[in-house]
C-alpha distance (Angstrom), angle and dihedral (degrees) to the residues before:
residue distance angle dihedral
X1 . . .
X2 3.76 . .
X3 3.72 123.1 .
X4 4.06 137.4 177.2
X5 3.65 78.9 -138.1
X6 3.67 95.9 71.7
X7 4.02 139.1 42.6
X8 4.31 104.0 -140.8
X9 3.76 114.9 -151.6
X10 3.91 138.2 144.7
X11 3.36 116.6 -94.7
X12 3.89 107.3 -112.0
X13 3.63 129.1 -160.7
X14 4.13 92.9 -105.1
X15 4.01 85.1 52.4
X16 3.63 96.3 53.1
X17 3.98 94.0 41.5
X18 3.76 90.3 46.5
X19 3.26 112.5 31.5
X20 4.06 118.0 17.9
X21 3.63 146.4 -38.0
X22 3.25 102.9 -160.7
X23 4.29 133.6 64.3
X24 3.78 100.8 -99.0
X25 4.55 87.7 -135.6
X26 3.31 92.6 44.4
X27 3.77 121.0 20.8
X28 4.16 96.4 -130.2
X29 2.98 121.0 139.3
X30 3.52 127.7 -94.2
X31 3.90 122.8 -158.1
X32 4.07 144.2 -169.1
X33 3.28 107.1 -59.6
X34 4.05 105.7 13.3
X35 3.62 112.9 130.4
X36 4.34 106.0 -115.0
X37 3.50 128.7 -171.1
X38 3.89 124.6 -126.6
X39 3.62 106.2 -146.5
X40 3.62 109.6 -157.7
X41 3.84 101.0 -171.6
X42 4.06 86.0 64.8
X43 3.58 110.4 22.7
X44 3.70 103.6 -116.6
X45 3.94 146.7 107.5
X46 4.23 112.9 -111.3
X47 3.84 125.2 -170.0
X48 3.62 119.9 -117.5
X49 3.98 92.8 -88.2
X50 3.82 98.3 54.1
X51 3.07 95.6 45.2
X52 3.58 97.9 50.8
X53 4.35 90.5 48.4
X54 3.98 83.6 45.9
X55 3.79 91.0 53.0
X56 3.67 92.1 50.6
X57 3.95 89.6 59.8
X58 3.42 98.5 55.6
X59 3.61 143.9 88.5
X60 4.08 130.1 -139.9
X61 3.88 85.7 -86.7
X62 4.18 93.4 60.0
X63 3.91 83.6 -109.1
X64 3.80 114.0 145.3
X65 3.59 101.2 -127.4
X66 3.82 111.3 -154.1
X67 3.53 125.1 -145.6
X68 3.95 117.4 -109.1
X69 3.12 112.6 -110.6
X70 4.10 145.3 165.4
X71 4.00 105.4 -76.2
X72 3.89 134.6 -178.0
X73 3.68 85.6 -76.5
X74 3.48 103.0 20.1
């Protein structure tokens, strides 16, 4: 799914050395050649399937959008 809200590249061996190894939601690992997910509300690199669940939650704006529901005074 492609987003404004994120930049989509393949994780490279200078990314991965540098910068992380892991998804930033859900600590998996990401390897050479997996497509990640710069998400530039947050500062952080996502795998494919957090940043598709993210992307579901927001709006045009990159705002998560939370779902109504019954609060303490609600």
């Amino acid at each position: 799914m492609s987003s404004p809200c994120f930049v989509t590249q393949e994780a490279t061996e200078e990314i991965l050395l540098r910068v992380t190894n892991v998804c930033a939601e859900c600590y998996d690992d990401i390897k050479e050649g997996d497509m990640i997910h710069y998400d530039m509300q947050n500062y952080r690199y996502l795998c494919q399937r957090c940043q598709e669940e993210l992307c579901e939650k927001m709006n045009d704006e990159c705002e998560i959008v939370e779902e109504e529901s019954a609060g303490l005074f609600g």
